[in-house]
N, C-alpha and C positions, 0 to 999 in steps of 0.2 A: 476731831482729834487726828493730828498729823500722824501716818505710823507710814517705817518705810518700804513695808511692803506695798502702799499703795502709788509709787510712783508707779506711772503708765510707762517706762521706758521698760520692764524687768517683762514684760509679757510681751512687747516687740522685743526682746531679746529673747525670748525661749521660742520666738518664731525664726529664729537664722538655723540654719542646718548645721553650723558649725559646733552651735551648743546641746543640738538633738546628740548629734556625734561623739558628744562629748562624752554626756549621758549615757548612751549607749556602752561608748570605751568603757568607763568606770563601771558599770555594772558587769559587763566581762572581767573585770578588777578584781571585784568584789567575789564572784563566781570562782574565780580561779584561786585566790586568796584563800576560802572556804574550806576549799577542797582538799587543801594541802594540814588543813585543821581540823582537830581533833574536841576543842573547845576553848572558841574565839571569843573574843569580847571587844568593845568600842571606847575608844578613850573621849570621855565626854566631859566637857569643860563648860559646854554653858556658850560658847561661841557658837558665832552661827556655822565654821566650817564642819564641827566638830558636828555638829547637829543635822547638816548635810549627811557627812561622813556615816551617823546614825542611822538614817532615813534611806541611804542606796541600800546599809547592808541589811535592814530590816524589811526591806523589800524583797530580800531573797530570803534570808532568814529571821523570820520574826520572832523571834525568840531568843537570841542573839543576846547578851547581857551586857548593859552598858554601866564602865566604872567611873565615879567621879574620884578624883584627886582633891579634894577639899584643903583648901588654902588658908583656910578661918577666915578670908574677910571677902564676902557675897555682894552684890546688890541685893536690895530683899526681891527683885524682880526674878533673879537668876534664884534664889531658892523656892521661887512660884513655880519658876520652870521647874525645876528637877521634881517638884512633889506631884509632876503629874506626869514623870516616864518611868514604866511598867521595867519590873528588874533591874531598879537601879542600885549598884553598888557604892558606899562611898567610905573611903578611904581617908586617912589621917595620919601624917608624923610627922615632925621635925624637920623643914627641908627650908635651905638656903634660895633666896631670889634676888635678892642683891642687898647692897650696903646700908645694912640699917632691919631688914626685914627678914627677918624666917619664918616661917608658918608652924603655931604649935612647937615652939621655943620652950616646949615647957619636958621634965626629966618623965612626968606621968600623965595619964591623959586628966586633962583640965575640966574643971566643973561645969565648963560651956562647950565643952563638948559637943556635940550634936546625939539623940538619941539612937539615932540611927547607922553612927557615923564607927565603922572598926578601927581603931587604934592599932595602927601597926611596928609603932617603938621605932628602933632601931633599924628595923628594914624597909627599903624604899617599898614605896605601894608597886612599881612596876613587878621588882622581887616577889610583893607576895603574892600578888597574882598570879607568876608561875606555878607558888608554892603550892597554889589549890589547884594546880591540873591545867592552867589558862597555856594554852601553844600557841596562842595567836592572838594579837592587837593590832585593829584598824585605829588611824589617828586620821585627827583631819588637818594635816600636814598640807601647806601650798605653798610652790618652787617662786609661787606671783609675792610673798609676804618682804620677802629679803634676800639679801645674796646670801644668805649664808645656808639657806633652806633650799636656793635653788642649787648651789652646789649638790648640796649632800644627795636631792634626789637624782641630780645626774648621775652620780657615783652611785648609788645605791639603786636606784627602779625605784615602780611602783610597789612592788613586792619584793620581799629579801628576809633571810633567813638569816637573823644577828647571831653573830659568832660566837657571843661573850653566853649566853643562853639558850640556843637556840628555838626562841621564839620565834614565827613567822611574822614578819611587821608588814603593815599596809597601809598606802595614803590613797584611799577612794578619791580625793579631790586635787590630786597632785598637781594636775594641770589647767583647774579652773582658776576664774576671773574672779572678782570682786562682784561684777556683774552675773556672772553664771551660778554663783550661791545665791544672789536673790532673786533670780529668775528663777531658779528650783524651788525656791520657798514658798515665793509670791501665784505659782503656778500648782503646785501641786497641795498647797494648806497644810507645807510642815509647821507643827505647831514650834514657836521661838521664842527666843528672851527677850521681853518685851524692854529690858533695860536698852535695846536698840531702837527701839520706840523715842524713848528719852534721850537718847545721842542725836538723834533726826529732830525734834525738834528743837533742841539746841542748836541746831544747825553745826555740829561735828560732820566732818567726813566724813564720807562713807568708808574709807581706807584708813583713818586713824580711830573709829569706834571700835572698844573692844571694853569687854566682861571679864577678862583676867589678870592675874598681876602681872609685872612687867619683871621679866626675864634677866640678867645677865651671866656672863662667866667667872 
């Protein structure tokens, strides 16, 4: 069975110095990110960035709490993934993704709920994550995804204290590749969502596979 952490190109690519380097930078990221937090957590989608993202910061803080954003609609692979990372938070409301689709469209929480899942109504999940004491979120944010992402980290850094809340924000993988998340993966046995299993051998992209829903303004 094809999975695509077994391409041989992902371990000759964790052998170039430039991705050791990389590595390295980000976990100085991560380290300094910390520091300036009080009680941080990881915004975990289920992607493999986000799952990197996970992995640097539990490498220095293991115990670090990671939130899911719950969307209502999973692969059943991505809710294999989450039922086996340790402090996982997951989160539910109402929230717009583009024309035609909202997530949890419903005025009270729905009978499919998830059992595990807090219902947060009317306030966004990032909101109430403040509201329980959270000063700090790592995303797995990459400048490589789109223009409009690599703008924002130019303007913003890897780290930056949002103005509107003063949360401390962090993108540990700001400046990795497509290639340097599977070489991280493929190298070090972060466990991942095997729904990228099933994009590879479909023969998807490795740049167009993704586990979440699609986005617009």
């Amino acid at each position: 069975m094809r999975r695509v952490i077994d391409r041989p190109e992902w371990r000759l690519h964790a052998r170039l110095p430039a991705y050791r380097n990389r590595v390295t930078h980000s976990l100085e990221v991560v380290e300094s990110w910390l520091s300036r937090c009080k009680r941080p957590y990881v915004a975990l989608s289920g992607g493999k960035d986000s799952t990197v993202a996970l992995a640097l910061c539990r490498a220095l803080c293991p115990d670090i709490a990671a939130a899911f954003f719950d969307d209502e609609f999973q692969f059943p692979e991505t809710e294999h993934y989450f039922s086996g990372i340790p402090g996982l938070i997951r989160l539910a409301h109402p929230a717009y993704h583009a024309p035609g689709f909202t997530a949890w469209d419903y005025p009270e929480p729905p009978a499919h709920l998830p059992k595990d899942a807090i219902w947060t109504g009317s306030t966004s999940r990032p909101t109430w994550m403040q509201q329980q004491g959270y000063d700090g979120a790592a995303i797995g944010l990459r400048r490589a995804e789109n223009m409009r992402r690599k703008i924002h980290i130019a303007a913003r850094g890897e780290t930056f204290m949002r103005q509107d809340n003063g949360v401390v924000q962090c993108y540990p993988v700001a400046n990795w590749s497509t290639a340097d998340i599977w070489a991280y993966i493929a190298t070090t046995g972060t466990r991942y969502n095997a729904a990228y299993d099933k994009m590879e051998r479909a023969g998807i992209e490795l740049d167009r596979q993704r586990v979440g829903p699609i986005y617009t303004d």
